[in-house]
C-alpha positions in Angstrom: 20.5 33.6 6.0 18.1 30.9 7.2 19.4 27.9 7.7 17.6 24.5 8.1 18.7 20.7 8.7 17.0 17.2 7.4 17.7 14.5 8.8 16.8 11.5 6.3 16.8 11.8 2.7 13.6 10.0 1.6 10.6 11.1 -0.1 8.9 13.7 2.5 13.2 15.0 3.7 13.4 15.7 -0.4 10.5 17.0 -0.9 10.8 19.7 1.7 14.9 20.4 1.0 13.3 21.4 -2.7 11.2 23.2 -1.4 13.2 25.5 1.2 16.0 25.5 -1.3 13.2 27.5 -3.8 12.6 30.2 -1.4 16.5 31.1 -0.3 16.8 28.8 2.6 20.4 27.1 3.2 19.4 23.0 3.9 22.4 20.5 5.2 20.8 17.3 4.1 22.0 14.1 6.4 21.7 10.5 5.4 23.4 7.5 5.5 23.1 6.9 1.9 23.8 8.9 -0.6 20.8 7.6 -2.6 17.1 8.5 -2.4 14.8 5.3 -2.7 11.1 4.6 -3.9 10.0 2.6 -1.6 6.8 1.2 -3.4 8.7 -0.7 -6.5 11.7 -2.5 -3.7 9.4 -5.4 -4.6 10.7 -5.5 -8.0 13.7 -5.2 -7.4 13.9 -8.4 -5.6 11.6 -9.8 -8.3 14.0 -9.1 -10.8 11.3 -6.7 -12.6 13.7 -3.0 -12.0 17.6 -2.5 -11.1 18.3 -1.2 -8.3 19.5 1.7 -9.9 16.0 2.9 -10.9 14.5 3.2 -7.2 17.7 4.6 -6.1 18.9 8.1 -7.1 22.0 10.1 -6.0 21.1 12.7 -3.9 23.7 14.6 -5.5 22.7 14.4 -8.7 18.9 15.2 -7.1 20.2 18.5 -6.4 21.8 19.1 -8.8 22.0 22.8 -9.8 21.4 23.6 -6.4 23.7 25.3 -4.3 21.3 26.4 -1.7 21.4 22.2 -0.5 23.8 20.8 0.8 23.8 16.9 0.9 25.7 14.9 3.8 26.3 11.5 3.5 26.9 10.0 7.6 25.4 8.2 9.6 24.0 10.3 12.8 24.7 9.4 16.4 22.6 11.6 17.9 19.9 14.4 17.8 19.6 16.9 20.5 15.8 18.1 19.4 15.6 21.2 22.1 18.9 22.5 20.2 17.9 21.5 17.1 21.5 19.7 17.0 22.5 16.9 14.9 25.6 15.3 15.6 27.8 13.0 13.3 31.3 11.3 13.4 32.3 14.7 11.8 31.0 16.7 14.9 27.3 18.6 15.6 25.6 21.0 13.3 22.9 23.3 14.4 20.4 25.3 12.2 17.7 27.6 13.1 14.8 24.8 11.9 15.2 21.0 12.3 12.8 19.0 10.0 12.9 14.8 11.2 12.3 12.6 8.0 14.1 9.5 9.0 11.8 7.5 8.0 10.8 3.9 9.4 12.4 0.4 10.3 10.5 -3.2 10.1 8.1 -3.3 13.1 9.0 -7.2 14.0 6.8 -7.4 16.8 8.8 -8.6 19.0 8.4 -12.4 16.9 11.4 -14.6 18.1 13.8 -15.2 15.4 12.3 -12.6 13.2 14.8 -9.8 13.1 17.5 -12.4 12.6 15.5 -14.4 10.2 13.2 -13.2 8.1 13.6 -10.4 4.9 12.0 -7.2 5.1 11.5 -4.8 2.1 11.7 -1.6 3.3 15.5 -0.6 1.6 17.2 -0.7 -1.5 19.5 -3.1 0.7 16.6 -4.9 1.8 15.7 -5.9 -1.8 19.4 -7.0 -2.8 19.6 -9.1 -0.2 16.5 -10.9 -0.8 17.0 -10.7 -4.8 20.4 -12.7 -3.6 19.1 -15.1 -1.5 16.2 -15.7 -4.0 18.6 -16.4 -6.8 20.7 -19.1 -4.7 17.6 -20.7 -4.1 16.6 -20.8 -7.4 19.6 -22.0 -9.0 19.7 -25.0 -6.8 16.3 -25.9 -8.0 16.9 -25.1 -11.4 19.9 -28.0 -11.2 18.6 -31.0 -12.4 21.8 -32.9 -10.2 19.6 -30.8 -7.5 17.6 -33.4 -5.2 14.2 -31.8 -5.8 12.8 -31.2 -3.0 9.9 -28.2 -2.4 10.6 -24.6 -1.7 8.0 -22.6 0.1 8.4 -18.9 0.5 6.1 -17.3 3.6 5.2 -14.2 3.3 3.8 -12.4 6.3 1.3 -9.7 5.6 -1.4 -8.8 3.3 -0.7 -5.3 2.9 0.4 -4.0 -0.3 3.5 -4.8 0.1 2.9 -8.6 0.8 0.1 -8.8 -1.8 2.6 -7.2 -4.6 5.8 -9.5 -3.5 3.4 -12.2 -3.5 2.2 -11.7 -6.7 5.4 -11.3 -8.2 7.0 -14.4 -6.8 4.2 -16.4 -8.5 4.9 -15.4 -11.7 8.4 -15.6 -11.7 8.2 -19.6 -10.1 5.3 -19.6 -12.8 8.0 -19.2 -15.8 10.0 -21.3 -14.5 7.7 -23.9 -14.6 6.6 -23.5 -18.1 10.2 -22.9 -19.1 10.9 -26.3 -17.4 14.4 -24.6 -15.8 12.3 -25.8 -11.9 13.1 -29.3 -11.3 12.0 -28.7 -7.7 7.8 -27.4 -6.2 8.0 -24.0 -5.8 5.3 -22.4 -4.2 4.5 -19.1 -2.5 2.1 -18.8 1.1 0.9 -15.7 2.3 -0.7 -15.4 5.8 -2.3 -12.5 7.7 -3.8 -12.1 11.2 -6.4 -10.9 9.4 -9.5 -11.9 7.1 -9.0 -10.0 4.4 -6.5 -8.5 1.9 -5.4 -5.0 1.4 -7.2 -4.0 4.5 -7.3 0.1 3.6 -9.2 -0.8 0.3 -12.5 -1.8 -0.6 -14.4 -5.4 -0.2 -14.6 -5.2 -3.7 -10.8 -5.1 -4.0 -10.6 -7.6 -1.6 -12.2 -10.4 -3.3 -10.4 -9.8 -6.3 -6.5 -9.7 -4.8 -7.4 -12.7 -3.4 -8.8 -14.5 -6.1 -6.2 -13.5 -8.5 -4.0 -14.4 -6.1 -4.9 -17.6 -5.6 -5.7 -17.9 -9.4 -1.6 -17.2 -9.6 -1.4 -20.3 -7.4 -0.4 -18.3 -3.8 -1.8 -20.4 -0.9 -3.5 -17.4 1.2 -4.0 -18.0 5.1 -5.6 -15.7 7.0 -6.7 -15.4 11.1 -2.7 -16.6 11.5 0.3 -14.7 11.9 3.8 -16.1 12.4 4.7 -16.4 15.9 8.4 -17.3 15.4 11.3 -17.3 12.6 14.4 -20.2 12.6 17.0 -20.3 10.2 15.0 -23.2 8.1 11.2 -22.7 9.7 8.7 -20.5 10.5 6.3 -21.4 13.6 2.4 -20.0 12.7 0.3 -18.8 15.2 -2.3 -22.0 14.8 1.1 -24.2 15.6 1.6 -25.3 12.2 5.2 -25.5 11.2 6.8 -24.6 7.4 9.8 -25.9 6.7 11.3 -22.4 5.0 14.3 -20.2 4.7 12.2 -17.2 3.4 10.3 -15.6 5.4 9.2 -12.2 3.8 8.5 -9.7 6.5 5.8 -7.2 5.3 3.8 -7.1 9.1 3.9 -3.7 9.7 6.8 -0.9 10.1 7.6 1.6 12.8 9.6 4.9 13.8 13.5 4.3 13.0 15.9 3.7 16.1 17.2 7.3 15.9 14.0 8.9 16.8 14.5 7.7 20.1 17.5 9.6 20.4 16.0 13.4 20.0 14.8 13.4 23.6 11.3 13.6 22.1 8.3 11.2 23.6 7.4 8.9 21.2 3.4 7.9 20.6 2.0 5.3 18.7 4.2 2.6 16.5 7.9 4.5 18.0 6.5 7.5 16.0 6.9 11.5 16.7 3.2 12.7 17.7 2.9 16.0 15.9 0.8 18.7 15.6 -1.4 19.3 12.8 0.9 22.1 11.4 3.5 19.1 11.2 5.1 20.9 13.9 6.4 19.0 17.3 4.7 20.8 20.5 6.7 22.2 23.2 9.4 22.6 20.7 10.5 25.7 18.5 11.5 25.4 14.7 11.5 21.4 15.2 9.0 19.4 12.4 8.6 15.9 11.7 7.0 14.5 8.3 7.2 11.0 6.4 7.0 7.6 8.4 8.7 9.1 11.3 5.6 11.1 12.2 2.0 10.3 13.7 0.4 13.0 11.4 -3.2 14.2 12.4 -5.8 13.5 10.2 -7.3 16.9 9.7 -10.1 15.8 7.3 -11.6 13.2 9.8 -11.4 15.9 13.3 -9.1 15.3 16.0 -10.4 12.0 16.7 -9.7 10.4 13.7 -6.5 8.0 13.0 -3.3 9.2 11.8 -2.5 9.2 7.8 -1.0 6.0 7.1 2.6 5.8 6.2 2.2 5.9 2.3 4.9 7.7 -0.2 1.9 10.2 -0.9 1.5 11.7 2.4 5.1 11.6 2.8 5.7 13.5 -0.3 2.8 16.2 0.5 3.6 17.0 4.0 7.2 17.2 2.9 6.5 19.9 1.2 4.2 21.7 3.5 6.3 21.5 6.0 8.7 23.4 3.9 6.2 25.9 3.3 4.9 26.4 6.7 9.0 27.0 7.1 9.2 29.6 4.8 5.7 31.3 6.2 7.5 31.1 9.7 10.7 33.1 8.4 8.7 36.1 6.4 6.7 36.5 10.1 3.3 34.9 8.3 1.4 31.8 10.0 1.9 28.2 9.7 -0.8 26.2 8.5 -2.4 23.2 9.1 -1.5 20.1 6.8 -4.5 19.3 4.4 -3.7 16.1 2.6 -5.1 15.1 -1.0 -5.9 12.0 -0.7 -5.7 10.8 -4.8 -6.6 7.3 -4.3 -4.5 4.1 -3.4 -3.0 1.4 -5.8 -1.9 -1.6 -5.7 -0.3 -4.6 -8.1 -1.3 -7.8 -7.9 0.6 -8.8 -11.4 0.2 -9.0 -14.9 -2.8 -7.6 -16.5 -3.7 -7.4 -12.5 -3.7 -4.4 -10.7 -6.6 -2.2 -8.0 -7.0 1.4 -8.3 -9.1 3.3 -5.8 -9.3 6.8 -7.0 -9.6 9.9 -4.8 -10.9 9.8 -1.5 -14.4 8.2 -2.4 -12.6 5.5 -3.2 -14.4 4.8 -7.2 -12.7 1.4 -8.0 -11.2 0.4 -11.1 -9.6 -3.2 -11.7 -7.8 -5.6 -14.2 -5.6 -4.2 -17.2 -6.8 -0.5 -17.2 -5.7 -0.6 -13.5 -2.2 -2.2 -14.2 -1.5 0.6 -16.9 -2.8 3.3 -14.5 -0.5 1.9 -11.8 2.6 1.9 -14.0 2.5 5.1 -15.3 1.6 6.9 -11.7 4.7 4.5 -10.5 6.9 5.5 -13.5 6.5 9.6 -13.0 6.5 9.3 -9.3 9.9 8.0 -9.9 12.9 10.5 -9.1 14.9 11.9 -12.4 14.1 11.2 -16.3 16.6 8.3 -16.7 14.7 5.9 -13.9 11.7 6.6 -15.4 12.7 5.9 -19.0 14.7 2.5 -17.8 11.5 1.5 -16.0 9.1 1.9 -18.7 11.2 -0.3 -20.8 11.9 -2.7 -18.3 8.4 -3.1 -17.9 7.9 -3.2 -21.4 10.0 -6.1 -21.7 9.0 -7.6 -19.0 5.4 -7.6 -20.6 6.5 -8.8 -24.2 9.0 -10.9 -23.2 7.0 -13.2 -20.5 10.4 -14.9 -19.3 12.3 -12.3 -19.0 12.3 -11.6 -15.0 12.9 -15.6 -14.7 16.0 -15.2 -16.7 17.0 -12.7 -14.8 16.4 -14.0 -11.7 18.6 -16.6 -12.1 21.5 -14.0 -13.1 24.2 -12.7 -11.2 22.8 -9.0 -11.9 19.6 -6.8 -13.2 21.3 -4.1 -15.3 19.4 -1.3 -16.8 18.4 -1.2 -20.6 19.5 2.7 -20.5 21.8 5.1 -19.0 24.3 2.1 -17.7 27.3 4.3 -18.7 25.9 7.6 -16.5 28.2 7.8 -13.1 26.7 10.8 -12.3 22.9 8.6 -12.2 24.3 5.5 -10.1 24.1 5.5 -6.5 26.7 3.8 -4.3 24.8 1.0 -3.5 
């Protein structure tokens, strides 16, 4: 029998453990955690807009009904690539193919104080923290005993990420205000290195993130970066100085620490250069998909950039890599990855949202936008009872304009449904 290990259990290792596991291949799954996340709505979470529970699913309970995975919760201390060899505290286990998802880790450009500093949203655990440390800020300006005195969250980055966390923040220090819980100013700065936001999309789409944005009350900066991180300030790169203890890292990810260990050279960004098959050259039965990998952009010719590190490309070459696996074993020919590009999305907020649908890019804006977003987000989420709990969080959220400020300012986000399902939470 074929057998087949993935290291890292995110979108593009699931994706391709399904698919192996549908075709008689045996798949050791290894991760750390024991949850799968969706990496897009983390924002929320530390917004108070989803529980953690609904961007993190068991991987047991992924797999469930499947004998042909087996999931592996450990963290790995090395990979021997040539061998196609992972090792854990438990020992090494070798398979005939080795398929690299692990993945990515903030990219904090090597910004003093940064990686000590500064919040990035890139994990489940990511987002707790910051939903923490947002709270006990909040609740000391919420104390009317409190001295008052102005909180300033910086955001670095207008990528999606930034322009989303951005957008949430506002509104949540928005109801605040208007519930007249805020006896302090708090206000929300984002600043990019750039001149414009949402750089993949459209100049259309950038004027409007911005100007809703800025309509939300976010003070936008851009040709700065931040150029160091202390425990109560963060240095910009014109020399101003904001007195802050939230800095929100969204600058930019790269290749996770362990793909340094697999003895393969790294390209661009700490990231495994493969081929366009999504296989690693000079090495047999050895693929890499997801963030980890630089993946050839096939459509644009063997000059163009690599995909960029979204959940979509993730989730597509996951799976072809799993099928160019099973072509390998039945003696056929691996193919080159072809990716569908559907379009790009992004939130900006309530009744705000930019859709940019397939790879011509036809824009759509404003409340047809947001509900396009949330459904695309909702199905894309893993397993019936996330995607139930989010569409009524969201719900309430809409009807109930307070109802992430509340929550905020609580010592937990519970779900509306399925709290009582062990088999659905993930040992966060």
């Amino acid at each position: 029998m074929t057998t087949a290990i993935i290291v890292g259990g995110g979108m593009a290792g699931v994706a391709c453990a399904s698919e192996l596991a549908d075709h008689d291949v045996n798949v050791t799954l290894i991760d750390r955690n024991n949850y799968t996340q969706f990496q897009p709505l983390l924002y929320q979470v530390a917004s108070s807009q989803l529980p953690a529970e609904d961007v993190a699913r068991p991987l047991a309970t992924a797999f469930a009904g499947q004998d042909r995975v087996a999931v592996v919760t450990a963290e790995i201390t090395g990979i021997d690539a040539a061998t196609r060899t992972v090792t854990t505290p438990d020992g090494p286990v070798t398979a005939d193919y080795l398929v690299i998802a692990a993945g990515s880790q903030a990219n904090f450009f090597g910004v003093p104080g940064a990686a000590e500093h500064a919040f990035p949203l890139y994990t489940v655990q990511d987002a707790r923290r910051l939903r923490r440390h947002l709270r006990d800020r909040l609740r000391v300006l919420c104390d009317p005993a409190g001295d008052g005195a102005p909180y300033t969250v910086v955001i670095c980055g207008g990528g999606p990420t930034g322009v989303e966390t951005a957008g949430a923040l506002a509104e949540l220090f928005g109801a605040l205000k208007e519930q007249g819980t805020l006896h302090g100013e708090a206000t929300v700065r984002l600043v990019d290195h750039g001149h414009a936001l949402l750089k993949p999309f459209t100049d259309k789409t950038h004027e409007y993130a911005l100007a809703k944005l800025t309509e939300k009350g976010v003070q936008v900066t851009f040709g700065v970066a931040v150029s160091a991180v202390g425990a109560d300030t963060a240095t910009l790169s014109d020399g101003t100085t904001v007195a802050t203890d939230t800095v929100i890292w969204a600058g930019g990810i790269s290749g996770p620490a362990i793909a340094a260990t697999t003895g393969i050279a790294l390209g661009h960004g700490g990231r495994i250069d493969v081929a366009a098959d999504l296989t690693v050259p000079g090495l047999t039965g050895v693929y890499a998909v997801g963030d980890v990998a630089n993946i050839p952009d096939t459509e644009n010719g063997a000059d163009g950039h690599p995909l960029p590190q979204l959940g979509s490309v993730a989730l597509q070459a996951g799976k072809w890599a799993g099928k160019n696996i099973v072509a390998e074993v039945r003696g056929d020919g691996v193919t080159p990855f072809h990716y569908h590009d559907k379009g790009i999305m992004a939130m900006i907020g309530r009744n705000a949202a930019v859709s940019e649908i397939g790879k011509h890019r036809h824009h759509l804006e404003g409340p047809l936008a947001f509900v396009a977003w949330l459904g695309l987000h909702a199905v894309l989420l893993s397993g019936i009872h996330s995607q139930v709990d989010a569409f009524l969080n969201w719900a309430d959220d809409y009807f109930h304009h307070d109802r992430a400020a509340d929550l905020e300012l609580a010592d937990k986000v519970g779900r509306i449904a399925w709290a009582d399902d062990e088999a659905d939470v993930p040992n966060l």
